[in-house]
TIDREN-293983 format. One record per residue (C-alpha): x, y, z. Coordinates in steps of 0.5 Angstrom, whole numbers, plus 500, padded with zeros to 3 digits. Layout:
XYZ
...
! end
This chain:
346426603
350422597
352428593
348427585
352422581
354429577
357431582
361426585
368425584
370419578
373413581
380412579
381408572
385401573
391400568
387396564
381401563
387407562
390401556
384401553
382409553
390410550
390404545
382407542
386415542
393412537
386409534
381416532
387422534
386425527
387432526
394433528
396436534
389442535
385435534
389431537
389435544
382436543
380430543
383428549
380434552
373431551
374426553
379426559
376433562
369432559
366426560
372422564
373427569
380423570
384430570
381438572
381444567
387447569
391441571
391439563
392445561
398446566
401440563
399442555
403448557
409445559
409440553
408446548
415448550
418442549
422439542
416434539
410433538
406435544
400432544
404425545
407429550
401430553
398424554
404421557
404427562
397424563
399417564
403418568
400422573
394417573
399410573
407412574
412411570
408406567
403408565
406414562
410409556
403405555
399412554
404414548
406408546
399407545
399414541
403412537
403405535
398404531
399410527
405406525
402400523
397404519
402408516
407403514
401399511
399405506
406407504
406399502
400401498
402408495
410404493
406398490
399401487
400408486
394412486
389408488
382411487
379407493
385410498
384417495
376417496
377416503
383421504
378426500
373426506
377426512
381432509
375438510
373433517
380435519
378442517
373442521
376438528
382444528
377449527
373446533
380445538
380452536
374455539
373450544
381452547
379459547
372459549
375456556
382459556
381467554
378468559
379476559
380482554
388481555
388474553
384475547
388480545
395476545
391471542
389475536
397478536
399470535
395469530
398475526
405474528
404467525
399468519
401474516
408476519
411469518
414469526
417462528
413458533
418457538
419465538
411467539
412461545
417465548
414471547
408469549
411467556
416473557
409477557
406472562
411472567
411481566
403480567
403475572
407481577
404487574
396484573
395478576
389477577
389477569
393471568
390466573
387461570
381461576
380458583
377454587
375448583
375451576
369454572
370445569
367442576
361447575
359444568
362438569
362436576
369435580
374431577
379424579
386429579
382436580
385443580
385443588
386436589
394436592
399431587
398423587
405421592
409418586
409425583
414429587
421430585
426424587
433425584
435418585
429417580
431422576
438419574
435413573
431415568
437418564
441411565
434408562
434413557
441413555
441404554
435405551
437410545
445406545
441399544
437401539
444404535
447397537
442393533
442397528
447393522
445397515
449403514
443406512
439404517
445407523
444413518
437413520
437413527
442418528
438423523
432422527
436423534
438430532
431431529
428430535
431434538
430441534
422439533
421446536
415449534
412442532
412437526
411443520
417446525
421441522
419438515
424442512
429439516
427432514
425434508
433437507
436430510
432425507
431428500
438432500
442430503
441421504
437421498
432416502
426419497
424424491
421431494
414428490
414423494
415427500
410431500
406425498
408423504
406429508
399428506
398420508
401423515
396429516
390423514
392418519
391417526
397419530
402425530
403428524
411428525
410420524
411422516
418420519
415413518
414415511
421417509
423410514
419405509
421409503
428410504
430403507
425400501
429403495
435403498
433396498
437394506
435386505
436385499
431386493
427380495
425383502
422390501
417390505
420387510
426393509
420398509
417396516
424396519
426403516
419406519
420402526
427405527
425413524
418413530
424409535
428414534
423420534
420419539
424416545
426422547
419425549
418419554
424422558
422430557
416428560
417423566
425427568
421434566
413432569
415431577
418439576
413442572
408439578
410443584
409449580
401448580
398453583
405458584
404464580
410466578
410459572
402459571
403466568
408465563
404458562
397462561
401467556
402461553
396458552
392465549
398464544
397457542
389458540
392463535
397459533
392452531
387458528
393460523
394451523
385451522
386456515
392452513
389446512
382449510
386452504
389446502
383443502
379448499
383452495
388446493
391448487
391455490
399458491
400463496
402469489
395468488
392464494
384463492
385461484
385455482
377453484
373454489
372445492
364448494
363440496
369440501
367446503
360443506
363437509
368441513
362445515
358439517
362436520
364442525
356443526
356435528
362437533
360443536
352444536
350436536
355435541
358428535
363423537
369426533
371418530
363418527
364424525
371422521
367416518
361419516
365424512
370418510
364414507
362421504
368422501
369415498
362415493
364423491
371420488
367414485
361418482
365424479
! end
């Protein structure tokens, strides 16, 4: 008897099928990392079933430890694991690239225009729907990873540590880790992530790459590919300094080197440093236009690190690179070699680092500290949920007096729409980003 369609596992995707999933994800991945991972997790573990529950969170967890920004990280792991080698650089090439474009086109618009009302109302909407997409990675991360009183617990210290004691993140990670390793020997039954098929297969039906199914082929360690991979890399990285012939531009491809590898914790991890190199220490731009551009990478798709792009565009345009005739063209080159830089080397800690972290699944001793791991990062993209929330609600608030300045009732509503869309109507998160868009737009044009 043929098993319910429900019930049967997914056929595997083609290249093109898996290109076109990626190049739609750079296109709707808003609400930084919490949103970003989410969206992945609705669509590939949901409704595709082309990866099982645990199999995604035992790569989410290796790319939490990692520099840079884990939720490109991630969809390279997946890639991979579905298409080789290949398959990795299209899926976070994809997650990136339009980001690129969009970011470049809008920093035109803010060098060019300035405040424009249009651009701004659009903003204004997406802000709360961004609130509401973190809030809801929250809670859908937590209601099937915490799967006990412990991990709950370690959830609740985690956001503590980080909101109100003010803990770095790669600390938490760590500690969160070292716990899992203890517990993994002393109380293992607490730090397994379930058995058989995962509670996943019992709402979803079995998926393509399972939690029970043994590792696709190309996924076992070859340290002959491993050392091509590092060549690979290391051309690549030296190519792209070779072609760089502006002293500004060679500036920008070393800074942003050295700052892929210290994202540590992710891209609010790093913006001091960017923050220190590009406004101090190059004078590429002004600390307003900084945070300015902070703002335009939390309202785009893709990473929010891309406001690397930002600083880019704005540091090669007014240090005018091409000559004064040639700005935007300056800007798009600034941008293009401040992501290259960023985040090539994300490509080579996944495709070097992923066969490893694949022989791990299943052992006890690496899934533990890994589980540990996952309970701390729901508490650390909670803290992420109440940050946004406050900017957006309270956004003339300071934290000597963190809910003065006016309450933005209005926005307060959209956030809390749109969390009821996601959550209990079950709404596409890309509808849901144009609908309190739209919203957005007419409140700015009618105030």
């Amino acid at each position: 008897m043929t098993p319910p369609e429900s019930q049967q596992r997914p056929q595997h995707p083609t290249f093109w099928e898996a290109f076109v999933y990626w190049l739609k994800l750079g296109f709707i991945s808003f609400g930084g990392p919490a949103g970003q991972i989410s969206i992945m997790h609705q669509e590939l573990v949901e409704k595709r079933r082309w990866i099982g529950e645990r199999r995604f969170l035992h790569a989410l967890n290796y790319c939490m430890v990692l520099p840079g920004p884990e939720a490109q990280q991630l969809a390279i792991y997946i890639g991979w694991l579905l298409h080789r080698t290949w398959g990795g650089i299209v899926a976070g090439t994809l997650f990136v690239l339009p980001s690129l474009f969009i970011l470049s086109g809008l920093t035109y618009v803010y060098l060019v225009f300035g405040d424009v009302t249009f651009v701004k109302g659009l903003f204004n909407g997406i802000k709360p729907a961004v609130v509401a997409i973190v809030v809801f990675a929250a809670w859908r991360i937590g209601s099937r990873a915490l799967k006990n009183k412990l991990l709950w617990a370690m959830a609740a210290v985690s956001f503590i540590a980080i909101f109100a004691l003010k803990v770095p993140f790669p600390f938490i990670v760590l500690g969160a880790g070292i716990l899992g390793f203890i517990g993994g020997k002393f109380a293992p039954e607490l730090f397994k992530i379930g058995g058989g098929h995962g509670a996943s297969n019992k709402t979803f039906g079995p998926a393509l790459i399972d939690d029970d199914t043994p590792p696709p082929a190309h996924t076992k360690f070859n340290t002959l590919h491993l050392i091509k991979l590092v060549v690979v890399f290391l051309l690549l990285w030296a190519a792209g300094m070779m072609m760089l012939g502006h002293p500004v531009l060679k500036d920008m491809g070393e800074f942003f080197s050295k700052a892929a590898l210290v994202t540590f914790g992710g891209a609010y991890a790093v913006l001091p440093y960017v923050y220190q190199g590009g406004v101090e220490q190059f004078h590429w731009l002004t600390g307003t236009q900084m945070i300015d551009g902070l703002a335009l990478g939390e309202t785009t798709p893709g990473p929010l690190i891309m406001v690397v792009a930002f600083v880019g565009f704005v540091g090669a345009w007014t240090q005018q690179v091409f000559g004064p005739d040639a700005l935007l063209l300056a800007g798009f080159v600034g941008a293009s070699v401040a992501t290259y830089f960023t985040f090539l080397p994300s490509f080579l800690f996944i495709l070097a680092g992923a066969p490893l972290v694949e022989a791990t699944h299943g052992d006890l001793k690496f899934t533990a500290p890994l589980t540990g791991i996952t309970a701390a990062v729901v508490g650390v993209i909670l803290n992420l949920a109440l940050f946004f929330g406050w900017h957006v609600i309270w956004p003339h608030a300071s934290e000597a007096a963190p809910f003065t300045g006016g309450l933005e009732w209005f926005y307060a509503l959209i956030s809390i729409a749109a969390f009821f869309a996601l959550w209990k109507y079950k709404q596409d998160v890309m509808r849901v980003i144009a609908a309190c868009a739209v919203i957005g737009l007419a409140y700015t044009y009618i105030v």
